[in-house]
N, C-alpha and C positions, 0 to 999 in steps of 0.2 A: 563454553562460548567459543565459536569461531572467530579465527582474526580472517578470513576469507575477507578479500575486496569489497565481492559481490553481495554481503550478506543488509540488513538494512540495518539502520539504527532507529532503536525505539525509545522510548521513555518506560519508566520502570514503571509506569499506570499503563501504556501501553500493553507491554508486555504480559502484564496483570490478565489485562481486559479478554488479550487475545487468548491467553492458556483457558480461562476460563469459559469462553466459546469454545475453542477446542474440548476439552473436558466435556460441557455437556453435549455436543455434536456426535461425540464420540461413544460414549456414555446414553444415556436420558436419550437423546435425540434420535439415536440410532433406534433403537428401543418401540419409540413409538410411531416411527417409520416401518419398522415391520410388522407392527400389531397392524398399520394401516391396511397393510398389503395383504395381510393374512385376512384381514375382515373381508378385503376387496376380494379377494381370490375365491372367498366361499360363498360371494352371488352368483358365482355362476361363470361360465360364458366370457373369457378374458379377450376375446375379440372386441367387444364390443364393454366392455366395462371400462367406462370415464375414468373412474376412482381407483380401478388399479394401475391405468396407465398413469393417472397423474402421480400416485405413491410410487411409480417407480422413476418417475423420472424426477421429483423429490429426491428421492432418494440417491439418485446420481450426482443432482446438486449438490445435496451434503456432502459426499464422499469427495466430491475434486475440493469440496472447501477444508474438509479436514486434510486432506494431501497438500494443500495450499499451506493454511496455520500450519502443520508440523515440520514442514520446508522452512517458514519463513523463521517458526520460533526454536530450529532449530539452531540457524546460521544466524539469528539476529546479534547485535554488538546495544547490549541493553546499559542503559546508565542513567546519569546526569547531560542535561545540555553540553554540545559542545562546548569550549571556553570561548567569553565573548569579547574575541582579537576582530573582529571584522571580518575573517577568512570565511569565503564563503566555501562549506561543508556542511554534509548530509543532516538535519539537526539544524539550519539555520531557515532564519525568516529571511528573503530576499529581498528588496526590492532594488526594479532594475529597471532601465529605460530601454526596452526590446521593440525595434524598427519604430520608433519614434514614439513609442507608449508607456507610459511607466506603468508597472504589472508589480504585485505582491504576490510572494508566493511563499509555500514550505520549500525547498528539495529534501528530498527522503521519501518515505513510503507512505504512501494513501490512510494506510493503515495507524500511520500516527496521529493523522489529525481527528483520524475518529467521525465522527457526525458531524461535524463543523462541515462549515460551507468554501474554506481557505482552500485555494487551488495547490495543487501537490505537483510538482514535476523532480520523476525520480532521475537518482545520481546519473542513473547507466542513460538517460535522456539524450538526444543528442544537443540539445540546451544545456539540460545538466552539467555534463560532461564537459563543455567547453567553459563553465562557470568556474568550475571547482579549482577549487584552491585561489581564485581573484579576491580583489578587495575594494571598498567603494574606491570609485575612480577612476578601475583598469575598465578597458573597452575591449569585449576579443569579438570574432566576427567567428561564425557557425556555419554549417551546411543545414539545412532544412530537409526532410527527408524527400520533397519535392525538388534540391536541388539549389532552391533558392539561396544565397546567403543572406545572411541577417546577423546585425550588428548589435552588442549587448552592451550598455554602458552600466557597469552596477555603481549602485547609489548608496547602498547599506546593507549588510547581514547581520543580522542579531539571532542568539538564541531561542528558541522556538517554548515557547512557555507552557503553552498546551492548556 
């Protein structure tokens, strides 16, 4: 395990879920990606064959996503919630009054919330980034990548339960 800044924090079912996408992507997925292409290949005519263009650009799909999982599970900082002091940190649930709105959110990686429909904004965010390490109360102001500023009053962080 990486202690890298950059790396994300996952939950140990996370973690779980994504080697296990990895694995078959890698594995099984691969596999029957090229059976695809190979069937495609022997119509005939790759100018004009749907089915092999499409198996190959499948097949590109997978490969940036297994480049993705092996990046993310290798630097990932896998555990328990962070401890729940109010500080807000990657692993925490937010909520915050952001330009006059109160907004719920994970900060951490997409990839933790899984299928859930909970809005993710990661650490290296420029929202992110001016959260961390605050606590209900603190108000800090951000740049918006438009420029704008915009003001965060956070209200509470709690551990991200999943």
């Amino acid at each position: 395990m990486s202690t890298n800044s950059a790396a994300a924090w996952l939950t140990q079912e996370s973690y779980d879920r994504l080697k296990a996408e990895l694995e078959y992507l890698s594995g099984p997925g691969r596999t029957e990606i090229v059976a695809r292409i190979e069937q495609a290949r022997s119509e005939g005519d790759l100018k004009e064959n749907g089915g092999y263009h499409a198996a190959k650009e499948e097949q590109g799909k997978s490969e940036a996503r297994i480049r993705q999982l092996t990046q993310l599970l290798n630097d990932a900082h896998v555990g328990e919630a962070p401890a729940d002091d109010g500080i807000v940190e990657p692993g925490m649930m937010v909520s915050a009054k952001i330009a006059g709105d109160v907004e719920n959110f994970l900060l951490g990686s997409r990839e933790v919330a899984g299928d859930t429909d909970i809005d993710v904004y990661s650490e290296k965010s420029p929202l992110g980034a001016a959260i961390q390490g605050t606590k209900a109360g603190d108000t800090v102001t951000y740049a918006a990548p438009n420029g704008k500023q915009i003001t965060v009053e956070i209200i509470s962080a709690t551990p991200y339960a999943g």
